[in-house]
Biopython code that builds the backbone (N, CA, C, O; Angstrom):
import numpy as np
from Bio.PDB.StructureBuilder import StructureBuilder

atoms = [
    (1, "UNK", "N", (-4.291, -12.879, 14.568)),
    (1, "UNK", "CA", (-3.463, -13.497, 13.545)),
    (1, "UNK", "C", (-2.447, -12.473, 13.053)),
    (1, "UNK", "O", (-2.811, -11.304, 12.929)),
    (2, "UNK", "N", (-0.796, -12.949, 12.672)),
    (2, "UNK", "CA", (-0.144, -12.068, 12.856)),
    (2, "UNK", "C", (0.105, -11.651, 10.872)),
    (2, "UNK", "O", (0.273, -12.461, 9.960)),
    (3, "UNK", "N", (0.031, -10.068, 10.795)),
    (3, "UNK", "CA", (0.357, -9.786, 9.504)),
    (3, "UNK", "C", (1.563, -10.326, 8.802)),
    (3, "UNK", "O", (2.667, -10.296, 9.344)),
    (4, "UNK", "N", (1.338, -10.914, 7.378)),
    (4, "UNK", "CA", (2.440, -11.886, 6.831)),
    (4, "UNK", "C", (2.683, -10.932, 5.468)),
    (4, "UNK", "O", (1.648, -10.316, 5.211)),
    (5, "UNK", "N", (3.654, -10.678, 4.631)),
    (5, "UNK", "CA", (4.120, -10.459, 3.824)),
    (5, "UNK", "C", (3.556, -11.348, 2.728)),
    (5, "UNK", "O", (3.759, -12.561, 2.758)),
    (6, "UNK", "N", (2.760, -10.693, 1.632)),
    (6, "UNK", "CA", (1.930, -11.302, 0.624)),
    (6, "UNK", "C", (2.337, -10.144, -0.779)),
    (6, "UNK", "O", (2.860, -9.031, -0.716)),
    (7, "UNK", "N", (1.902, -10.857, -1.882)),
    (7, "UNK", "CA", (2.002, -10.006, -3.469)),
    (7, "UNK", "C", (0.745, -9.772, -3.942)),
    (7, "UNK", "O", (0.535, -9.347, -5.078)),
    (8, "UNK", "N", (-0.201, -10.052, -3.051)),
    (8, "UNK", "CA", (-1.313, -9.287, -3.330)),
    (8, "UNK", "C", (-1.674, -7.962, -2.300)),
    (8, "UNK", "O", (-1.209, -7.570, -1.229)),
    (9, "UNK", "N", (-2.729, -7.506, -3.193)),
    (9, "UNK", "CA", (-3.683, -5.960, -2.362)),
    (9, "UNK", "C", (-4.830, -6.044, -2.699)),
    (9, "UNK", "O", (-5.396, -6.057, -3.792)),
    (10, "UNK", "N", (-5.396, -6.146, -0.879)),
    (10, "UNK", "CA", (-6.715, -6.130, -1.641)),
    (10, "UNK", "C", (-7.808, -4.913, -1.693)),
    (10, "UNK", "O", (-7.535, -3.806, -1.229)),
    (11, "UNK", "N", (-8.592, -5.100, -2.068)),
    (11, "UNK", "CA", (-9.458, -3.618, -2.588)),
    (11, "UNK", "C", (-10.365, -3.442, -1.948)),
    (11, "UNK", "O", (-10.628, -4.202, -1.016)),
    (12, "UNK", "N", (-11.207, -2.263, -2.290)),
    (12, "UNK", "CA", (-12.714, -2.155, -1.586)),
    (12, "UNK", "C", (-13.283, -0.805, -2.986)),
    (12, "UNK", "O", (-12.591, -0.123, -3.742)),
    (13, "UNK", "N", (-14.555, -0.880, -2.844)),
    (13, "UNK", "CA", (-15.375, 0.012, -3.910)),
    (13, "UNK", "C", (-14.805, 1.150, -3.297)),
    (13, "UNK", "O", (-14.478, 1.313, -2.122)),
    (14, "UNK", "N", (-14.696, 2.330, -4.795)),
    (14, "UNK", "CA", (-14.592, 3.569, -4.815)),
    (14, "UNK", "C", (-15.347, 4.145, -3.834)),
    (14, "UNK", "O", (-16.246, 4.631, -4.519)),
    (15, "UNK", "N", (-15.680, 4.509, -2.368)),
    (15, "UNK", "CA", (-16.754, 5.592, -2.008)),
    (15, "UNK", "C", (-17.337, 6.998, -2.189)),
    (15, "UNK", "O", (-18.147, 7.564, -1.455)),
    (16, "UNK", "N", (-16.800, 7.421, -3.243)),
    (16, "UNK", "CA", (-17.181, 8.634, -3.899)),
    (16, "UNK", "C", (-16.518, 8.360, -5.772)),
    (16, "UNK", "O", (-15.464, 8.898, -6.111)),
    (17, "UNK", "N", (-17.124, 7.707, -6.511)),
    (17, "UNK", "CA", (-16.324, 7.210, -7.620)),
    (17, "UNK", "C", (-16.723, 8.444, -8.447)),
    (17, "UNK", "O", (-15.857, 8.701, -9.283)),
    (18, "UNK", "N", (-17.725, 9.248, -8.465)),
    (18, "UNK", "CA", (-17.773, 10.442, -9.159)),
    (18, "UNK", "C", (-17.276, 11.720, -9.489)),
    (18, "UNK", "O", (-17.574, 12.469, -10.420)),
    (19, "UNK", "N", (-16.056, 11.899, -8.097)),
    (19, "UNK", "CA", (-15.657, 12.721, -7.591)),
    (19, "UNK", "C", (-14.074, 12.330, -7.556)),
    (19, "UNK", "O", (-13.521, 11.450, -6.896)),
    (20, "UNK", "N", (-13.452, 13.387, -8.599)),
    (20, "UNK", "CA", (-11.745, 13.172, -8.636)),
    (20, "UNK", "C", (-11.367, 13.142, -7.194)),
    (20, "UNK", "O", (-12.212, 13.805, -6.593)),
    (21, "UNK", "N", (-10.338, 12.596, -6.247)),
    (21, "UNK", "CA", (-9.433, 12.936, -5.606)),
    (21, "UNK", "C", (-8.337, 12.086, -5.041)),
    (21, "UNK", "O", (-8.361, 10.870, -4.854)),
    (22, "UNK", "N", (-7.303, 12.997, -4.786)),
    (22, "UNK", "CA", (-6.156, 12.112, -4.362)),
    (22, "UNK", "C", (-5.960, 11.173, -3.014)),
    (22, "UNK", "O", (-6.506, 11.527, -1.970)),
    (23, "UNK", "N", (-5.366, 10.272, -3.053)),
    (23, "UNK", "CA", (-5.008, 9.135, -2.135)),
    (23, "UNK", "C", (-3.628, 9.165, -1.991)),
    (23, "UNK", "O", (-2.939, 8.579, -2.826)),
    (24, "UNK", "N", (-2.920, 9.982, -0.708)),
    (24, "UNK", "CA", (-1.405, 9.958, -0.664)),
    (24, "UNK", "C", (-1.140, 8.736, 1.036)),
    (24, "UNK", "O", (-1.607, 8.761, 2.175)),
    (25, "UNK", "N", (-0.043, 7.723, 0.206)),
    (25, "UNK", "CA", (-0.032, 6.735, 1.197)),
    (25, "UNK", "C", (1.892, 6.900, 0.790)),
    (25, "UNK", "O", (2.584, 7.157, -0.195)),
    (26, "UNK", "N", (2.102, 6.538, 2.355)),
    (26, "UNK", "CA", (3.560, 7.044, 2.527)),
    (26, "UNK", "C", (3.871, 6.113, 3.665)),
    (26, "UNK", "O", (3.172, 6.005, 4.673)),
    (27, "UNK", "N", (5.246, 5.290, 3.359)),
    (27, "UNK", "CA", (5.836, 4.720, 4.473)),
    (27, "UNK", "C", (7.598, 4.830, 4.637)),
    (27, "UNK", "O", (8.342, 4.547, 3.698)),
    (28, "UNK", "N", (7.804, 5.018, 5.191)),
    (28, "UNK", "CA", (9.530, 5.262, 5.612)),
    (28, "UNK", "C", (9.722, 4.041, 5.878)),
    (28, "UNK", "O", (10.813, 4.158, 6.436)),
    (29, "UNK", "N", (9.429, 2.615, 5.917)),
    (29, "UNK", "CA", (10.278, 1.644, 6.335)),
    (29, "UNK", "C", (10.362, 0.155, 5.511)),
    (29, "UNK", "O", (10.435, -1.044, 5.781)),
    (30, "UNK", "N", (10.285, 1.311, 3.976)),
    (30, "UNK", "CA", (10.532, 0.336, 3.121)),
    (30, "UNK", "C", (11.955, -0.591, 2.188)),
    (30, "UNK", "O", (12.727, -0.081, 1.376)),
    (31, "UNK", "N", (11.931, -1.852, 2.590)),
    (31, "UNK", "CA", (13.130, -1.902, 2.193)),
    (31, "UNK", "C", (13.370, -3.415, 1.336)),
    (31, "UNK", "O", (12.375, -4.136, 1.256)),
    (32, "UNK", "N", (14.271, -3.757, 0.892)),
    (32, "UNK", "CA", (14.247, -4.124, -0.111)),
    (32, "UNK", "C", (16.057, -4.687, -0.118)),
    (32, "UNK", "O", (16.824, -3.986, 0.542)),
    (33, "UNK", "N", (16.638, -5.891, -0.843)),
    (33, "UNK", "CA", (17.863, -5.905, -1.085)),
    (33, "UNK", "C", (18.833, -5.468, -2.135)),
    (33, "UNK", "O", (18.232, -5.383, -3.206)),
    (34, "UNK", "N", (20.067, -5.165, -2.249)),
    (34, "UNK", "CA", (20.593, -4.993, -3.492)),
    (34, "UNK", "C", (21.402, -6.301, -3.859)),
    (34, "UNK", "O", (22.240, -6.968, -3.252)),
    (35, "UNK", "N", (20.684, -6.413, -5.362)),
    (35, "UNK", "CA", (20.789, -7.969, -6.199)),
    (35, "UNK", "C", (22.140, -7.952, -6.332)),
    (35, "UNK", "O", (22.566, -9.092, -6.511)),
    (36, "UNK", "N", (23.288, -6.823, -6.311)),
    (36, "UNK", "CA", (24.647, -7.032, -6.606)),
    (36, "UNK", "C", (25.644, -7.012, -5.512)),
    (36, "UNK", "O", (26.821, -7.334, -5.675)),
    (37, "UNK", "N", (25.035, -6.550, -4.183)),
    (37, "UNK", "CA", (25.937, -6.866, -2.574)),
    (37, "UNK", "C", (25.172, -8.004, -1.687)),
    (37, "UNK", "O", (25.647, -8.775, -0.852)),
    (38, "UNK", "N", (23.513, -7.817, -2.254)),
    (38, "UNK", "CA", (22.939, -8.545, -0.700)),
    (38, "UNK", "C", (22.936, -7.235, -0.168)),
    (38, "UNK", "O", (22.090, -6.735, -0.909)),
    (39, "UNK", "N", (23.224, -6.487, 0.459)),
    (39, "UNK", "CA", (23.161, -5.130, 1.468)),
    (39, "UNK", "C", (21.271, -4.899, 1.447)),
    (39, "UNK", "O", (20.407, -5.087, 0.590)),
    (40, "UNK", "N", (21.269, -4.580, 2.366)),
    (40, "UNK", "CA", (19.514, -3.959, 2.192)),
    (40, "UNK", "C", (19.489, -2.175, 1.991)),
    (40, "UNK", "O", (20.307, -1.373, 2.441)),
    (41, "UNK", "N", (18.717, -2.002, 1.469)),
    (41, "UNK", "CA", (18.324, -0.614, 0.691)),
    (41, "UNK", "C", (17.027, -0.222, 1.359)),
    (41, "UNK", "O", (16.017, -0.923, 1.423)),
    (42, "UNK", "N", (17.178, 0.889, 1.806)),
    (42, "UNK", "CA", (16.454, 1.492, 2.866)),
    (42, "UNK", "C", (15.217, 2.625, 2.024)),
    (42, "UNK", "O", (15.921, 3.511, 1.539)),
    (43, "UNK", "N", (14.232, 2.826, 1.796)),
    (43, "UNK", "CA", (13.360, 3.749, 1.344)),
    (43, "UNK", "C", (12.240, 4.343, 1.792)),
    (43, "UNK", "O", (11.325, 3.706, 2.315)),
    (44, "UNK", "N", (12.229, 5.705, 1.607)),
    (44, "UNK", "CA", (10.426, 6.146, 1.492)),
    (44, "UNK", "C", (9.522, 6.088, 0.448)),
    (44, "UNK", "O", (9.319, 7.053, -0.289)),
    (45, "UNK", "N", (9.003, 5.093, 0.342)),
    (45, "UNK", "CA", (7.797, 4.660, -0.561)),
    (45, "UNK", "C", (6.549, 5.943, -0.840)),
    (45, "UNK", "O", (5.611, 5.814, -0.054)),
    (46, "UNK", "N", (6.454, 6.691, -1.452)),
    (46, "UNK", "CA", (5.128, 7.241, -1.585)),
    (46, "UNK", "C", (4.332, 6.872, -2.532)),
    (46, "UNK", "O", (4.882, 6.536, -3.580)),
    (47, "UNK", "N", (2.732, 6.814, -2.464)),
    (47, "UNK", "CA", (2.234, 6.167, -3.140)),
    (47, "UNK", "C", (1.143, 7.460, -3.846)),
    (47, "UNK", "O", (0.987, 8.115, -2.815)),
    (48, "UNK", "N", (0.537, 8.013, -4.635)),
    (48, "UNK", "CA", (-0.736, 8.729, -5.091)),
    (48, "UNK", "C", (-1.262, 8.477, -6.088)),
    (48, "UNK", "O", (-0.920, 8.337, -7.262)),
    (49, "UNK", "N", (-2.369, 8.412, -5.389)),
    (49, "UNK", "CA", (-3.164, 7.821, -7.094)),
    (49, "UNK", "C", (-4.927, 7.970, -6.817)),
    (49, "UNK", "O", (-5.553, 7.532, -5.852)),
    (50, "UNK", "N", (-5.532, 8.841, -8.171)),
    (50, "UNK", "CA", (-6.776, 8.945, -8.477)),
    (50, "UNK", "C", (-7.489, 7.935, -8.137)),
    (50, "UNK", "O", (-7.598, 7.458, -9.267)),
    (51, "UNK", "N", (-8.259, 6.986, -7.256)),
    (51, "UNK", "CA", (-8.741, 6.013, -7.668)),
    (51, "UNK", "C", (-10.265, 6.135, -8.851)),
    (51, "UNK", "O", (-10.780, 7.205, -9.177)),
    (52, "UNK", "N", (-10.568, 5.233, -9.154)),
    (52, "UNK", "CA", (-11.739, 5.448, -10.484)),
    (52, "UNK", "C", (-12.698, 4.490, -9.911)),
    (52, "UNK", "O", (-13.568, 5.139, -9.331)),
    (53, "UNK", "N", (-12.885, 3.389, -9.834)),
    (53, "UNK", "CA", (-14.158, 2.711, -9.000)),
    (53, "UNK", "C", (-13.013, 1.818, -7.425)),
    (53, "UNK", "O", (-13.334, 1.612, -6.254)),
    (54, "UNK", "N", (-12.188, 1.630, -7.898)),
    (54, "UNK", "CA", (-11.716, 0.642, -6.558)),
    (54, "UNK", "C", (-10.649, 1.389, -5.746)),
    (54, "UNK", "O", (-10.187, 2.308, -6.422)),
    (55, "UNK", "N", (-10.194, 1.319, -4.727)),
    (55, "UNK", "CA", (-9.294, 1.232, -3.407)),
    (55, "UNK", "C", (-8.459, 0.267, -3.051)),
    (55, "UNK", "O", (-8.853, -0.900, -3.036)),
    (56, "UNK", "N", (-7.441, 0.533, -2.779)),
    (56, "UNK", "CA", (-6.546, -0.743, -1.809)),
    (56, "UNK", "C", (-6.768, -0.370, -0.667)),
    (56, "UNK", "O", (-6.855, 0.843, -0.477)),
    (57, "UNK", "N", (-6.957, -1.457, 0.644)),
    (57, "UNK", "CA", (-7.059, -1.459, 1.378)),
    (57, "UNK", "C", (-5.606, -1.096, 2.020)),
    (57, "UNK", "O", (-4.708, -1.273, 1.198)),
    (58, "UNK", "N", (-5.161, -0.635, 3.279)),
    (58, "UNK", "CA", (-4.146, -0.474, 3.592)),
    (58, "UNK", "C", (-3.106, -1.109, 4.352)),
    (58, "UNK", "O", (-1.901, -0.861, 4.309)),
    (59, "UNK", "N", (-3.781, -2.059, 5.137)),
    (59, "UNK", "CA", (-2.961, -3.021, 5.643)),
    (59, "UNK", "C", (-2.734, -4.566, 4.649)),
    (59, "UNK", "O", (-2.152, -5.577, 5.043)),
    (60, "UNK", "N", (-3.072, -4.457, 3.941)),
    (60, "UNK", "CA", (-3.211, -5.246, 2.644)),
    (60, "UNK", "C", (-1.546, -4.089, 1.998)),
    (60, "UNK", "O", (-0.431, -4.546, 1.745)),
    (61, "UNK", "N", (-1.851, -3.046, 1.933)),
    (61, "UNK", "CA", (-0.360, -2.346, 1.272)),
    (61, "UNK", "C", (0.704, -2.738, 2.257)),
    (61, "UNK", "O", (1.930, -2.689, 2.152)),
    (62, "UNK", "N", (0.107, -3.049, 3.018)),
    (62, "UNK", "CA", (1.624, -2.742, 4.153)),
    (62, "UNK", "C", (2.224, -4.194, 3.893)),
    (62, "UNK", "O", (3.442, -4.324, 4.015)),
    (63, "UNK", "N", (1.589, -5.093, 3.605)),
    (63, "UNK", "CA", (1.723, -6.443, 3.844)),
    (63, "UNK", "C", (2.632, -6.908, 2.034)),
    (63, "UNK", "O", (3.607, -7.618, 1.786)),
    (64, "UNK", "N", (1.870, -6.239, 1.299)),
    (64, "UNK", "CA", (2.699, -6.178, 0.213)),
    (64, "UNK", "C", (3.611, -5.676, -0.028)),
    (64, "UNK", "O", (4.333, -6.069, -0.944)),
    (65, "UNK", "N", (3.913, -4.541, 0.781)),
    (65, "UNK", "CA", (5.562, -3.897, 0.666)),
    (65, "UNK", "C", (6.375, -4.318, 1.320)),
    (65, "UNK", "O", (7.579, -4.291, 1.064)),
    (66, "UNK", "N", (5.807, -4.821, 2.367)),
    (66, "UNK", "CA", (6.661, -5.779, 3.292)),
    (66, "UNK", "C", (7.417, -7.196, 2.622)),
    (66, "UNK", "O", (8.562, -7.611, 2.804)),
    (67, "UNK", "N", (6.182, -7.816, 1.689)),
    (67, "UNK", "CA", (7.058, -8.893, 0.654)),
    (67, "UNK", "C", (8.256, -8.599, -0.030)),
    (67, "UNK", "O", (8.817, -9.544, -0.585)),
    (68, "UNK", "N", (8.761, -7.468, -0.101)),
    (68, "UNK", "CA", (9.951, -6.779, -0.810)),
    (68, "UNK", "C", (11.231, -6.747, 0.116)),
    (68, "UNK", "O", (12.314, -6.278, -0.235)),
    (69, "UNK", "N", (10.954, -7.318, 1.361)),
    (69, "UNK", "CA", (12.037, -7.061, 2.614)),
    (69, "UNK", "C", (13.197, -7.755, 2.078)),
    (69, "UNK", "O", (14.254, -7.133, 1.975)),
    (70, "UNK", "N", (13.118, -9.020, 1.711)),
    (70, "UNK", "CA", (14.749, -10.245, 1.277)),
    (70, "UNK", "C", (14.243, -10.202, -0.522)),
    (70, "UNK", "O", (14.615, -11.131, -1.239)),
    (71, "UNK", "N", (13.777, -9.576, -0.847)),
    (71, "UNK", "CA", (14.057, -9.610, -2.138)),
    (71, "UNK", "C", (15.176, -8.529, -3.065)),
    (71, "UNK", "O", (15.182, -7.300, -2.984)),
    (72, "UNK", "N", (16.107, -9.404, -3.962)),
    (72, "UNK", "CA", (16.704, -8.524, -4.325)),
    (72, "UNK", "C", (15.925, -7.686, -5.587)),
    (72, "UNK", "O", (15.174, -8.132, -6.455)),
    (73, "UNK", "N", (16.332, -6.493, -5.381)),
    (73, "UNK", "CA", (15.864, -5.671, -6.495)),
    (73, "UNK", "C", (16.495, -4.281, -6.707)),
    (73, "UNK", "O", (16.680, -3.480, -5.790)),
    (74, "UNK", "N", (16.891, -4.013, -8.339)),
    (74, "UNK", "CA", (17.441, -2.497, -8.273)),
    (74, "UNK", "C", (16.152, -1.726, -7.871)),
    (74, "UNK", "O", (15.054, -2.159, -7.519)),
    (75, "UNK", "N", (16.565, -0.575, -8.012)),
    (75, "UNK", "CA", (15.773, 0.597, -7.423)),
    (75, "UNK", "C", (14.649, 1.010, -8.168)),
    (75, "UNK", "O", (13.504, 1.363, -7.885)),
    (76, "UNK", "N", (15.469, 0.830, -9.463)),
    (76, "UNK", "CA", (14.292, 1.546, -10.900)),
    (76, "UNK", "C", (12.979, 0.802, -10.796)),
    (76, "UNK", "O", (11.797, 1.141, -10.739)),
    (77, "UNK", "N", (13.874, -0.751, -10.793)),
    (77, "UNK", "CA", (13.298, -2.370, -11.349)),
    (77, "UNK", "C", (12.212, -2.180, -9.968)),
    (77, "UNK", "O", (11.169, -2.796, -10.191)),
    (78, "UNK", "N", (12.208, -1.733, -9.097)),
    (78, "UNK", "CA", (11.271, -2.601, -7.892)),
    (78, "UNK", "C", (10.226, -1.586, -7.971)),
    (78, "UNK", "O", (9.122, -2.050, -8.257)),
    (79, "UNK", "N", (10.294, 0.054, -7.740)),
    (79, "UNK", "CA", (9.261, 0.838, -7.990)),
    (79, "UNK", "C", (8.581, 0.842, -9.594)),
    (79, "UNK", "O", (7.407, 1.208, -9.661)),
    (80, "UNK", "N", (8.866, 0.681, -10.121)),
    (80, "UNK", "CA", (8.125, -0.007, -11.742)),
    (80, "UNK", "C", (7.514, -1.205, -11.299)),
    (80, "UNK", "O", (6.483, -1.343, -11.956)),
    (81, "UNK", "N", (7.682, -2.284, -10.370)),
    (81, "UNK", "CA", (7.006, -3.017, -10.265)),
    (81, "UNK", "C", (6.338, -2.750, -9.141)),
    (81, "UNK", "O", (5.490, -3.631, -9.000)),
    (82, "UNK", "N", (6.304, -2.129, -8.443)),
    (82, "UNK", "CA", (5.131, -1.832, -7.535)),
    (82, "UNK", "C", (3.777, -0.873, -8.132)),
    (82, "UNK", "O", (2.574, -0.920, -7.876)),
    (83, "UNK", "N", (4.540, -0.059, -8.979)),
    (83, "UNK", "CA", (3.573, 1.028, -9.684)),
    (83, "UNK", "C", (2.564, -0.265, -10.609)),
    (83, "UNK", "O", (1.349, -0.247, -10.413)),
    (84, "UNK", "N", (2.973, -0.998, -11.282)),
    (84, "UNK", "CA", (2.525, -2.141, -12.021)),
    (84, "UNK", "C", (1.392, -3.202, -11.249)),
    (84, "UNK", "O", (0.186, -3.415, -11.375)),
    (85, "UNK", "N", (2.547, -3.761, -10.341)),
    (85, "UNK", "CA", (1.329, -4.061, -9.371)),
    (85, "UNK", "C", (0.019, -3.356, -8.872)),
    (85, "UNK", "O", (-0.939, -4.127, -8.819)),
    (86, "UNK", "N", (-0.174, -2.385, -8.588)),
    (86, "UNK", "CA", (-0.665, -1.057, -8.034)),
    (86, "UNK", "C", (-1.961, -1.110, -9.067)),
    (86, "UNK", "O", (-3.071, -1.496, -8.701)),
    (87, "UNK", "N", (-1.706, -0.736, -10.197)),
    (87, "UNK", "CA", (-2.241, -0.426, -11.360)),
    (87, "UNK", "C", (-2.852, -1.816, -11.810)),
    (87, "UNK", "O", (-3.923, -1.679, -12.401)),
    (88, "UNK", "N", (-2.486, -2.921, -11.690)),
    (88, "UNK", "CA", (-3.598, -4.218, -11.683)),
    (88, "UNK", "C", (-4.252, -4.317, -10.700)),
    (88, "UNK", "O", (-5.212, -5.070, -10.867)),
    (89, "UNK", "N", (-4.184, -3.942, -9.837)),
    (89, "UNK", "CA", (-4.933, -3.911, -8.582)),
    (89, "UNK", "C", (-6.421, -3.111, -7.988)),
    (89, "UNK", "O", (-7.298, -3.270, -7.138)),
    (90, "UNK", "N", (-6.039, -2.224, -9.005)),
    (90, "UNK", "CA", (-7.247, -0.704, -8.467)),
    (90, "UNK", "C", (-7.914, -0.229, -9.846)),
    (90, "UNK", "O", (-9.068, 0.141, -10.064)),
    (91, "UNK", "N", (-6.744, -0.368, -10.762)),
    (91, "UNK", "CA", (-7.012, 0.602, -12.206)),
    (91, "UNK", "C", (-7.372, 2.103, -11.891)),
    (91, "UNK", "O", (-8.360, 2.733, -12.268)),
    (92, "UNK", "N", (-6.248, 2.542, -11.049)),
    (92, "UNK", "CA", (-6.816, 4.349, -10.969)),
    (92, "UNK", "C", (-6.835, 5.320, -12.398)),
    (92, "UNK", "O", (-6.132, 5.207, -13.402)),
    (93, "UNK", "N", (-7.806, 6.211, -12.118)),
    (93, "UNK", "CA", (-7.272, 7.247, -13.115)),
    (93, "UNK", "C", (-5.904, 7.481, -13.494)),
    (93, "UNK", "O", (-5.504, 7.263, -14.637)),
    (94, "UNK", "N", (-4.983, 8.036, -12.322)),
    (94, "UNK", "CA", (-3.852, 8.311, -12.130)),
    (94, "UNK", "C", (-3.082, 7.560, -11.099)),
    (94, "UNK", "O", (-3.463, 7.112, -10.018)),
    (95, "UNK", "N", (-1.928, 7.523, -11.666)),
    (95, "UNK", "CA", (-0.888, 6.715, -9.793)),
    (95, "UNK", "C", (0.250, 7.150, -10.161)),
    (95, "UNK", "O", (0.527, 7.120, -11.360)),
    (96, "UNK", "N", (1.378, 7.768, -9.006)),
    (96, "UNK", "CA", (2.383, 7.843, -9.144)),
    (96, "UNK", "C", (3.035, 7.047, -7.935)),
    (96, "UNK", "O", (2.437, 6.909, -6.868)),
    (97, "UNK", "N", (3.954, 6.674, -8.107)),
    (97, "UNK", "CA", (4.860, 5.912, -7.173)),
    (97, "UNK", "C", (6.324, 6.282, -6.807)),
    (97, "UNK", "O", (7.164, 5.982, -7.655)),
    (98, "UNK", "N", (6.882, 7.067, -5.334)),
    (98, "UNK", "CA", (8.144, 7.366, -6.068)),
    (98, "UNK", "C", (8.711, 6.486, -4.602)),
    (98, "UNK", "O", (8.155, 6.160, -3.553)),
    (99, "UNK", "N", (9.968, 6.329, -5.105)),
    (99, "UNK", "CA", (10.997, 5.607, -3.546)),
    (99, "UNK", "C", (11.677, 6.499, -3.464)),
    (99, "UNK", "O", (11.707, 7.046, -4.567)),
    (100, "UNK", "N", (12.359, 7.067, -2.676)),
    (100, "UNK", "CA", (13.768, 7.673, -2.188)),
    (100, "UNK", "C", (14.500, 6.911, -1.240)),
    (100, "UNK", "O", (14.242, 6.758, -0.046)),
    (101, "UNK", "N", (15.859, 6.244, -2.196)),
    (101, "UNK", "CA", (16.759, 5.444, -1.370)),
    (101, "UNK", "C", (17.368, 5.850, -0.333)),
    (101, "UNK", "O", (17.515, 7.056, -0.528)),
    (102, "UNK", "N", (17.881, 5.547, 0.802)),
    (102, "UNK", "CA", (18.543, 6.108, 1.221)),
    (102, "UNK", "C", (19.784, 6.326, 0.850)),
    (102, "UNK", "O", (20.081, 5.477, 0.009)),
    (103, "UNK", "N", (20.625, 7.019, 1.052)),
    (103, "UNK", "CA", (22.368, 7.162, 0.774)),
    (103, "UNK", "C", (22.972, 6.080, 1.041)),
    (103, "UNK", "O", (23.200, 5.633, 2.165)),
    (104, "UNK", "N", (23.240, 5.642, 0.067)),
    (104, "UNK", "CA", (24.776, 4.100, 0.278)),
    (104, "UNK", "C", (25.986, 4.509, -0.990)),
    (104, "UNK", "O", (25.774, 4.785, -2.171)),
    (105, "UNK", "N", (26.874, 4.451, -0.485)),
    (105, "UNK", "CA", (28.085, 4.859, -1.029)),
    (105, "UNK", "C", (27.791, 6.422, -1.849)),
    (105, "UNK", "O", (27.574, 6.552, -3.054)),
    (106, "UNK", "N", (27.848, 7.371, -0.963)),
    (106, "UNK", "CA", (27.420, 8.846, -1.165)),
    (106, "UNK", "C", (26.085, 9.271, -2.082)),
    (106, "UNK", "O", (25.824, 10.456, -2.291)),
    (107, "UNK", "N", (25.376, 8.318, -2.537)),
    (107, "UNK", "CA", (24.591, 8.327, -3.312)),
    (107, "UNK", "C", (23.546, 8.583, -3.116)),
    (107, "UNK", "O", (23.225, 7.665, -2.361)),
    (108, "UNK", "N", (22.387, 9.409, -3.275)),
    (108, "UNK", "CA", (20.884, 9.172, -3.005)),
    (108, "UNK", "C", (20.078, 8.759, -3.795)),
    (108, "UNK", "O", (20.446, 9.260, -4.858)),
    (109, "UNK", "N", (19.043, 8.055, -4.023)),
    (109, "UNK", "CA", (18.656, 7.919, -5.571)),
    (109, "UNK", "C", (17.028, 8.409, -5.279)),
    (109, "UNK", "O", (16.543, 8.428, -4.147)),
    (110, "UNK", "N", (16.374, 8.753, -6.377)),
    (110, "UNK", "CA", (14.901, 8.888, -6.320)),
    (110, "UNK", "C", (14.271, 8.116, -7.386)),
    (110, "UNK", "O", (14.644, 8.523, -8.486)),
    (111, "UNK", "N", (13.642, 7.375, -7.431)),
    (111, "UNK", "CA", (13.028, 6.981, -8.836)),
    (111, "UNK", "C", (11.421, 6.862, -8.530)),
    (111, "UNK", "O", (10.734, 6.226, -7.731)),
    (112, "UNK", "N", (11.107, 8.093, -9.905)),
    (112, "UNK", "CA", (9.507, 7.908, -9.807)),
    (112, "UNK", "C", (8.458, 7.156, -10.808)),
    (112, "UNK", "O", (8.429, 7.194, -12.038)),
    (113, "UNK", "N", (8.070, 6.838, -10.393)),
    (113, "UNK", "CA", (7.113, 5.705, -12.292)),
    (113, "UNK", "C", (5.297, 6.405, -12.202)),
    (113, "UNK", "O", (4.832, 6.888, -11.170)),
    (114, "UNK", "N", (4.779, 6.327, -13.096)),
    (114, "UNK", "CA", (3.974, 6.900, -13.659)),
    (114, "UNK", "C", (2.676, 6.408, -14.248)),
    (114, "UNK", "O", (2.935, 6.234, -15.439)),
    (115, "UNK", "N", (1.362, 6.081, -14.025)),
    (115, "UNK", "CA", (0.545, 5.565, -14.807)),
    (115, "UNK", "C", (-0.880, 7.112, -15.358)),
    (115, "UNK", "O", (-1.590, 7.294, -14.369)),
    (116, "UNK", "N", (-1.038, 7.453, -15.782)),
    (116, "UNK", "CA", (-0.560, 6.815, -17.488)),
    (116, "UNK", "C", (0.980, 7.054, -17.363)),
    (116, "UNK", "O", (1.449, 7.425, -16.287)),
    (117, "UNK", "N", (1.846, 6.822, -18.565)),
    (117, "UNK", "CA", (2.973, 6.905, -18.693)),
    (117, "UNK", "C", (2.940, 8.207, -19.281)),
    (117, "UNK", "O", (3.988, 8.760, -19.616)),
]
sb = StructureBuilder()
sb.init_structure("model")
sb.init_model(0)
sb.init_chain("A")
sb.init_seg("    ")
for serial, (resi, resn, name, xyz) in enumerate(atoms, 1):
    if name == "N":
        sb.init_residue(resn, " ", resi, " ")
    sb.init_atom(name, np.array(xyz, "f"), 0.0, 1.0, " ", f" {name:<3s}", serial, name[0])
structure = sb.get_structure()
């Protein structure tokens, strides 16, 4: 059955929930539209975050970032909502989320979001 683009993630139990450590999940082929050309916006998604009892599964992430392909969204606006999403999903200790756009009209952008804040 072929992977579909969904707004959910799903989880699995902490396997060491006693024990701090990091979870770094990273994809280069994230992308997304801009709400004021239509143009698509090209990014590296990184993801880290403490988990505390739960996990996202990972092809479950892929499938949710993939829902972001024809959607328009600024840059700030879409990684705030993934960090958001993220954070209903698992409830980590910690999560950071950052994108790095690619360059469109000389520009690079980075935007990182934060839980706690």
């Amino acid at each position: 059955m072929p992977l579909k683009p969904r707004k959910t993630v799903e989880t699995f139990a902490n396997p060491k929930p006693g024990r701090p450590y990091t979870v770094r999940c990273e994809t280069h082929e994230f992308t997304c539209v801009c709400p004021m050309t239509g143009q698509p916006d090209f990014a590296t998604v990184t993801i880290d975050y403490v988990p505390a009892k739960l996990c996202f599964e990972l092809k479950s992430l892929k499938a949710y970032l993939w829902s972001y392909r024809s959607e328009g969204a600024f840059h700030e606006a879409v990684i705030n909502r993934i960090l958001d999403d993220l954070v209903a999903a698992v409830k980590p200790a910690r999560m950071t989320v950052e994108g790095r756009f690619h360059i469109r009209g000389g520009i690079q952008t980075t935007v990182t979001a934060r839980h706690p804040e």
